[in-house]
N, C-alpha and C positions, 0 to 999 in steps of 0.2 A: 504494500500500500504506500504511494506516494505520500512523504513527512515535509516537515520542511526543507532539509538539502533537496531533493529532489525538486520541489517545486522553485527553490533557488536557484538550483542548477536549469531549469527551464527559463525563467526570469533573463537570468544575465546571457541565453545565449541568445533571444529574444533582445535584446540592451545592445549587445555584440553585431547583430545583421540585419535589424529591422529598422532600428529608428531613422526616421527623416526620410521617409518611403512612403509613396501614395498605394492605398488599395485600390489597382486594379478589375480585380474579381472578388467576389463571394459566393459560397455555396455553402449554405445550413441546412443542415440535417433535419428531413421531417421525422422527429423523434421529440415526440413531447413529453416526453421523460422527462429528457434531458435540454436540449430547448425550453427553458422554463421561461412561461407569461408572454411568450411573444410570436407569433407567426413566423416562419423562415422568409417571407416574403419583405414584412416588415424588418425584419432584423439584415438582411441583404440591403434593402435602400437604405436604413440609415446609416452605413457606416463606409456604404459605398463613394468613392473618390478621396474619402478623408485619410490625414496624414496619420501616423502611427510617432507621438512624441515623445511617450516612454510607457516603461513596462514596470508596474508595483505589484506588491506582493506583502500581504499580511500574513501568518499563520501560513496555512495549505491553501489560502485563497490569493490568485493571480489576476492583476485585469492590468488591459492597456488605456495608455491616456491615451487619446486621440486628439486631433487640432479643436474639435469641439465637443461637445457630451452629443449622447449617450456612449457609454463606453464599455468595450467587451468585457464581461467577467465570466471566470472559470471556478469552480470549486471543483475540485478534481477526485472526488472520492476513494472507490478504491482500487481505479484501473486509469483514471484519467492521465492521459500524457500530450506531451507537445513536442509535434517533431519539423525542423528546416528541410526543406527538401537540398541532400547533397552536404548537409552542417552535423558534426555529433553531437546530439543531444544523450543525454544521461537514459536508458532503457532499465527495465526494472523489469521481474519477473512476468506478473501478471496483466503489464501492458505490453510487450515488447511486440512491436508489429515488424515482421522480417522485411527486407530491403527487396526479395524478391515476389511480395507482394503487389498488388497495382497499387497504383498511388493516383488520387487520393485513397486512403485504406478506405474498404467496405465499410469499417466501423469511427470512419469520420464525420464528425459531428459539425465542426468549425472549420473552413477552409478561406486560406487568401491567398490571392497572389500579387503581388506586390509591382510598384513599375518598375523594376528594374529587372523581374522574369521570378527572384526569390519569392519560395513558395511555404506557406505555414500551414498547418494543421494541427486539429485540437480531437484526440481520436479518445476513444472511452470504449474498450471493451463487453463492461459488464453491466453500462448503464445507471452506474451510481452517481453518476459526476453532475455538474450543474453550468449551464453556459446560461448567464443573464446578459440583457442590455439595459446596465443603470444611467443614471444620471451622474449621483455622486455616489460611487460603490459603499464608502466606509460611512455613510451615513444612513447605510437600511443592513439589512439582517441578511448573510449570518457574520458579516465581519467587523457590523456594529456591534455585535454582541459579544469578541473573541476580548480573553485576557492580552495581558503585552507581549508582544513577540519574542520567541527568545530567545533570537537573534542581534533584533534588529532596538529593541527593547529590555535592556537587561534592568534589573532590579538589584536593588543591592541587596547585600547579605542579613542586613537586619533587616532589612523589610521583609526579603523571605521567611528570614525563621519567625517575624511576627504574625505572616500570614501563615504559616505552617502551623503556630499556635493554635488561631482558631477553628482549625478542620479537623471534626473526629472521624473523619473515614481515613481508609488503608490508603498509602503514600501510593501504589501505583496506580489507581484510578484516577486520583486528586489530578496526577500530570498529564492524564488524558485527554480531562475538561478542560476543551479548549477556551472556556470564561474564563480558567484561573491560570494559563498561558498557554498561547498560542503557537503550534507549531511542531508539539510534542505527539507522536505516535507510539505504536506498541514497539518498534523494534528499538526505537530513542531511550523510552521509559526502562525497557529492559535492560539499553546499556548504561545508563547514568545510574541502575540504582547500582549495577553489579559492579561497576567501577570506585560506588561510592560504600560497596558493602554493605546494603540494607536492604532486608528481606522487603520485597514486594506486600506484605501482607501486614504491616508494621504500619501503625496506626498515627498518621500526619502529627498529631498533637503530642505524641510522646517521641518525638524524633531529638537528640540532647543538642545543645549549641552545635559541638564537635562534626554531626551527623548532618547538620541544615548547613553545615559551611563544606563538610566531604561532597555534599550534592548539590548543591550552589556550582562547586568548581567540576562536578562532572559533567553537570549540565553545560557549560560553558566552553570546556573541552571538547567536548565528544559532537557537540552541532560544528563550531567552528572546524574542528577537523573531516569532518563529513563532506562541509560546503567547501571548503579549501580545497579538495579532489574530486569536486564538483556531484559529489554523491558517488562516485565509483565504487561500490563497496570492494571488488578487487584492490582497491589501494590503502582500504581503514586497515590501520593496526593489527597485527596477531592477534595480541591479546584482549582482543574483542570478543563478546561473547557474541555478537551477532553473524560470524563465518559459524555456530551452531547452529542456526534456526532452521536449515533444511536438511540439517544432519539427522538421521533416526535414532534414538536413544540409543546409549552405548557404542558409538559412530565418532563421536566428537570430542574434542577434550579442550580444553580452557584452562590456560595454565596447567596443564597436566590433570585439570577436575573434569569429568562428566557432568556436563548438565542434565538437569532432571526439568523437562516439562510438567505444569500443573495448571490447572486452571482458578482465576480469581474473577467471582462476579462483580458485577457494573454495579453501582451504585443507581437508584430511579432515574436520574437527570442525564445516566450516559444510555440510558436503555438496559433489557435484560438478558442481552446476550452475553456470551465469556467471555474470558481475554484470556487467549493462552498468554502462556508464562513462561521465562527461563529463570529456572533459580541452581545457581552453584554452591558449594560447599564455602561458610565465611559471610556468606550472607543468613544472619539467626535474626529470630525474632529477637528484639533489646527488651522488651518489657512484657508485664503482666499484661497488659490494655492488646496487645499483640495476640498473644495465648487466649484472652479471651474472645476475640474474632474471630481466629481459627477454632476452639470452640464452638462459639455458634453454629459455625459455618459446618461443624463433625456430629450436633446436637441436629443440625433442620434434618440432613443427611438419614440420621438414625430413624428420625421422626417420620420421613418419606419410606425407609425400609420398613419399620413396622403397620405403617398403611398399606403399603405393600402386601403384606404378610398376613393382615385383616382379609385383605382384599382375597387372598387367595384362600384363607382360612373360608370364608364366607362360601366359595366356589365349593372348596372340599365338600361342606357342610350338606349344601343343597346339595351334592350328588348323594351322600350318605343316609338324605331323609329320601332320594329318588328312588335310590334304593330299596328303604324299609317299604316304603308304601310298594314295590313290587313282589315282593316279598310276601305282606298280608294279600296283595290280591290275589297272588298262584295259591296260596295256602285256600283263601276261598272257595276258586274255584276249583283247587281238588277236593271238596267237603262237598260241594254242589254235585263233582261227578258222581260221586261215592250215593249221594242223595238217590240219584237217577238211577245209579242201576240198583241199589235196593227196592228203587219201586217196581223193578222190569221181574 
């Protein structure tokens, strides 16, 4: 899933080959999915002839200024990519469209072509992603509503740990929510917490000074060095636990440890689907408040196996009374046969 390096790395080569170019052409995707609030017709003439003067980027959300509004925006969900026709852009597992496909891909969404022949595309796979035409993007939803970048945006170290004070949920959802910063995904959050040695499931409010200043600087480490290599994950560090994440358990090793995959539920406000997880050896729960999450989390568990276990008990049950009652009935009606031929 496209995080912020990646959407960085689209940005700057976008900054790189585009700016100060008239659009040509346009072709939009009839996919109203993704096409959000506006006709392809509509969104073709308005941004046709116009110059292209820079390329911004919040969080995971991209859009271009143009010489006048309305202006493209992308939210790139969880396949979104942007590719130059003939430029290396950064390719990522789940969007990678082969070179020997046609161009424009089948699964392009946004297309231009530029006056000088250079050609863009805005391609989405899986249909999660979001292409608007705003007026002023950072003043409507969703990148109205995204924490500071954490890039682009840093926070300092006491204001972190003051806002890590007030959050009692588990530290790796807290850096999901892109309200409380933006820009942060699962394979980011899994690397700043491992680097910063703090179990994923380790409760925001009991994190010590020591722990908000180790993930402060992992944080700050591990995006900068992402975007520096423009997202190549071939060039992040060894000791990354991210060259695990498509490794099968027992397959990988991280500093000479095996990661163990587990999964941590979302908190209401991210939805209720999982987040897998990588957690290595050195990353413990630190406190009581920890153990008792995971708790719950070993308590609802129990509480679903023995509904479970009603449920099935229940099943047994009714076959065992389907049972008796066939049972009295054959007994019947051999008392009935017996009847009959006594009277013959």
């Amino acid at each position: 899933m496209p995080e912020l390096p990646e959407v960085e790395a689209a940005r700057r080569a976008i900054e790189d080959n585009c700016l100060g170019k008239k659009i040509n052409r346009v072709l939009i995707a009839d996919d109203n999915k993704v096409i959000d609030g506006i006709s392809p017709s509509d969104f073709q003439n308005s941004i046709l002839g116009k110059t292209i003067v820079s390329a911004r980027r919040k969080g995971k959300n991209l859009w271009l200024e143009l010489d006048s509004p309305p202006f493209p925006s992308f939210q790139f969900g969880m396949a979104g990519a942007i590719y130059i026709k003939g430029v290396a852009v950064t390719k990522y597992k789940r969007s990678a469209v082969k070179d020997s496909e046609e161009w424009p891909s089948k699964y392009s969404k946004f297309f231009v072509e530029l006056d000088d022949g250079l050609e863009l595309s805005f391609t989405d796979k899986r249909r999660f992603a979001k292409v608007r035409l705003l007026e002023n993007p950072v003043s409507v939803r969703p990148i109205s509503e995204l924490g500071p970048d954490a890039l682009l945006e840093p926070i300092t170290v006491d204001e972190f740990a003051k806002s890590l004070a007030k959050k009692k949920i588990t530290i790796k959802p807290l850096l999901l929510d892109q309200g409380f910063i933006s820009g942060i995904g699962n394979w980011i959050a899994d690397e700043v917490l491992y680097q910063a040695r703090i179990h994923p499931l380790q409760t925001a409010s009991s994190l010590s000074k020591e722990q908000c200043e180790a993930l402060h600087t992992s944080i700050k480490e591990v995006i900068e060095k992402a975007v520096e290599v423009d997202a190549e994950s071939s060039q992040f560090p060894s000791n990354w636990i991210f060259h695990a994440r498509e490794e099968k358990p027992g397959k990988a090793f991280v500093d000479g440890l095996s990661p163990v995959h587990y999964n941590v539920s979302k908190p209401p406000t991210l939805g209720r689907r999982l987040i897998s997880s990588l957690l290595v050896e050195g990353q413990q729960l630190m406190s009581q408040s920890c153990r008792n999450s995971l708790g719950k989390m070993r308590r609802k568990q129990r509480r679903l196996n023995r509904l479970k276990g009603v449920q099935n008990q229940k099943k047994t049950m009714k076959k065992k009374n389907w049972r008796k009652k066939m049972i009295v009935i054959n007994r019947r009606i051999k008392n009935l046969k017996v009847v009959v031929r006594s009277l013959h």
